[in-house]
C-alpha angles and dihedrals in degrees: 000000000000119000089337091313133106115250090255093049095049086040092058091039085052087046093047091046082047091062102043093053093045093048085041090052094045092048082049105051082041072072106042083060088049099043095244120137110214102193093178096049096043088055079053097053097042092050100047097038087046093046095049088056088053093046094049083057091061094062115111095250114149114217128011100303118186085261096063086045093053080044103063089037094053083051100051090047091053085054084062112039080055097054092037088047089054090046094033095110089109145312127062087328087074097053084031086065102043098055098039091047096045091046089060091049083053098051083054105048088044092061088047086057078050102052098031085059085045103043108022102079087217102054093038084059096057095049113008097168096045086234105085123090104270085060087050104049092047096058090041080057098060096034086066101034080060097047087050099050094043084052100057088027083057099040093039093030105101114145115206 
């Protein structure tokens, strides 16, 4: 039991705060690109990202795994990306933000391409280990996909 919950039902609650933030984070930095602020949907972002970090901590895992690491990363950079967002009206804060909120949309979405290899059949078959080149690819991909969209969201990104 975790927080009053079975282990199925707090692992579906963690999935479903996992995707929200993800979707959030997509739609804002949708916005960054289009110089909008979203404040709503930023708040959005920053909580259930932040959240999902905080409720993968909760998991019964013995020792410091790579989950917990990406966790307190993801954390720290959330820190960040919340100081640099309430000083983001120019200057090094506006960059400062971009980078430190996508980043955290990063660290998220790269433990989605994790879980989806270890838990989707289909995707486990085709790299059961997580070190053949399916698994690969598929992080490259996003690696790329995120420094492309921090590039346009810091050069298009300018808050009134």
């Amino acid at each position: 039991m975790i927080l009053g919950m079975s282990l199925r039902t707090f692992t579906q609650l963690h999935v479903y705060i996992s995707l929200i933030a993800i979707g959030a984070g997509f739609v804002v930095v949708y916005g960054m690109i289009a110089a909008r602020r979203m404040p709503l949907l930023t708040a959005i972002f920053l909580i259930m990202t932040a959240l999902t970090s905080l409720t993968g901590f909760l998991f019964p895992f013995k020792g410091v795994s790579p989950a917990i690491v990406v966790g307190i990363l993801s954390l720290i950079v959330l820190v960040l990306a919340v100081i640099a967002r309430r000083r983001s009206a120019g200057g090094a804060w506006r960059g400062t933000y971009v980078i430190s909120a996508i980043l955290a949309l990063y660290f998220n979405f790269f433990v989605l391409i994790v879980q989806s290899f270890q838990k989707v059949p289909t995707l486990h078959a085709l790299a059961p280990t997580q070190t053949v080149m399916p698994f690969k690819l598929a992080q490259l991909a996003a690696l790329v996909l995120f420094i492309a969209l921090t590039t346009i969201a810091f050069k298009k990104y300018r808050p009134a």
